[in-house]
C-alpha positions in Angstrom: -15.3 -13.9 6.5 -15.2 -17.3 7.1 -13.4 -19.1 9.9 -11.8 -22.4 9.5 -13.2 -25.6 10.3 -11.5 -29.0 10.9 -12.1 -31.5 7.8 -10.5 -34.6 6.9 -8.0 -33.1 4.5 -4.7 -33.6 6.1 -3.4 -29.5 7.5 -0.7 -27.8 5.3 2.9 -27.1 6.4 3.8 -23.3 7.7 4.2 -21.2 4.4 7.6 -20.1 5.5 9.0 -17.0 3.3 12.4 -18.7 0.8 14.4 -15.8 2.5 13.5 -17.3 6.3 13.8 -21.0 5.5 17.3 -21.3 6.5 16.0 -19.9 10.5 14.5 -22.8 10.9 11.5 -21.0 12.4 9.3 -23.7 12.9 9.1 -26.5 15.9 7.7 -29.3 15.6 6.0 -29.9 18.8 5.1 -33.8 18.8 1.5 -33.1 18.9 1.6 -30.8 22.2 -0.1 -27.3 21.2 1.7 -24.5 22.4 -0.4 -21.4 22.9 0.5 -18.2 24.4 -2.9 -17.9 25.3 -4.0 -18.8 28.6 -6.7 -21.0 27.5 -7.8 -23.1 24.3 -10.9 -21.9 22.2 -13.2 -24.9 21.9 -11.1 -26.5 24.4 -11.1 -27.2 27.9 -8.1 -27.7 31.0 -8.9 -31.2 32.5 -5.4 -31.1 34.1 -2.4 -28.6 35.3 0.7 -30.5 35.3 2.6 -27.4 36.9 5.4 -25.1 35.1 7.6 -26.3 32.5 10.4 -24.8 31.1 13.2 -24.9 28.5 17.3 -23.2 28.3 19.9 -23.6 25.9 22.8 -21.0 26.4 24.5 -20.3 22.8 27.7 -19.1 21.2 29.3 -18.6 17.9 33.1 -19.7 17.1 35.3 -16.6 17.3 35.4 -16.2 13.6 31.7 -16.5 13.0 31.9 -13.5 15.7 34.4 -11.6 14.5 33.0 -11.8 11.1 30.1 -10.2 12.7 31.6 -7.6 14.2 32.8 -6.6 10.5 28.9 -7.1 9.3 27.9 -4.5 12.1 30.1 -1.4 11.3 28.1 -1.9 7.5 24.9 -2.2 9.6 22.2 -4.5 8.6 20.6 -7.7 9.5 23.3 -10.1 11.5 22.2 -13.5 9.3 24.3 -15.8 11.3 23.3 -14.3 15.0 19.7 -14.4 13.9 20.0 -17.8 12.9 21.7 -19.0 16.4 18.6 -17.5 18.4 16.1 -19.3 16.1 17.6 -22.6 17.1 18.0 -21.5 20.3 14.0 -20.6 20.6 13.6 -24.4 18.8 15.5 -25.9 21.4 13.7 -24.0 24.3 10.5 -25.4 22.9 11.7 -28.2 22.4 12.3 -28.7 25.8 9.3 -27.8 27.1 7.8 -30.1 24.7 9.6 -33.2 26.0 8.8 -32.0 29.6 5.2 -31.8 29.1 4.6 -35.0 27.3 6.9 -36.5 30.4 4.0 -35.7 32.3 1.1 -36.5 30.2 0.3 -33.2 29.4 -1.1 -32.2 25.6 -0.7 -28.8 25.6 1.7 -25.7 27.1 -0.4 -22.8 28.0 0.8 -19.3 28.9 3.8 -20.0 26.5 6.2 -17.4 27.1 10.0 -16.3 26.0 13.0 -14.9 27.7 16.0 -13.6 26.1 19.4 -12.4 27.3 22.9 -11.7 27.0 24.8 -13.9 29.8 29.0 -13.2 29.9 29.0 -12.7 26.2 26.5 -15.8 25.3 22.9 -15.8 23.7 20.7 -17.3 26.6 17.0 -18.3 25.6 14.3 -19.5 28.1 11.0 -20.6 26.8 8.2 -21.6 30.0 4.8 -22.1 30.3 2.1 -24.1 31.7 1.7 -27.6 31.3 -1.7 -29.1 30.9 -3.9 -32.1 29.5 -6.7 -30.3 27.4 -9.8 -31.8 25.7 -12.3 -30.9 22.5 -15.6 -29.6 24.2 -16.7 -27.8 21.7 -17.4 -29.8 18.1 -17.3 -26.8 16.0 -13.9 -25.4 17.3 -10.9 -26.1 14.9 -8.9 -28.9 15.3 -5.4 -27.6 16.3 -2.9 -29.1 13.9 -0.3 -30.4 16.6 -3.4 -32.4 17.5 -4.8 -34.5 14.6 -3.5 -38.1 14.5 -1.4 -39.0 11.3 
């Protein structure tokens, strides 16, 4: 099997599934690498900037709910209420994006989620590590969030 290898082509976009491209299930992260990992292949710490961390608290308009509650007693996959936590999870990242480039940071580390029901809203929490990390080894992959374009 072979394993990938940087290369001077530019890196494709995320092959999202047609039925999934309206979640909007991908972040763009500004070139930050967020890893749930608690370290980098190829790559090394040079810095901790501390914990970071992202909330957004969501609702749906009453009718987008009480259509739901009409969805549910048919059973199957609640579109719009999947769709609310996607952008939810976006946001969170995107938060904790913003955070660690506020602290010259390059990468989250550790990334975790948290979700919950708070007084009838969706609450999502996205946290991690913030950290500077740096190429130390050659023939590691180059991480996509981290070429220059």
């Amino acid at each position: 099997m072979s394993t990938p290898t940087a290369s001077t082509s530019s890196p494709q976009p995320a092959d999202i599934p047609l039925h999934l491209q309206d979640l909007h299930c991908f972040t763009e992260t500004n070139g930050v690498i967020t890893t749930t990992m608690f370290d980098v292949p190829g790559y090394r710490v040079v810095k901790v900037l501390g914990a970071v961390f992202g909330i957004t608290v969501r609702t749906r308009n009453w009718g987008a709910s009480l259509a739901m509650v009409i969805k549910s007693v048919a059973g199957g996959e609640l579109k719009w209420f999947t769709n609310m936590l996607y952008t939810a999870r976006n946001d969170a990242i995107s938060r904790i994006v913003a955070e660690t480039q506020s602290r010259g940071g390059n990468a989250v580390i550790a990334l975790r989620f948290d979700a919950g029901e708070l007084g009838g809203f969706a609450q999502v929490c996205a946290y991690g590590t913030a950290a500077v990390i740096e190429k130390i080894d050659d023939s590691a992959v180059t991480h996509p969030q981290l070429l220059l374009k």
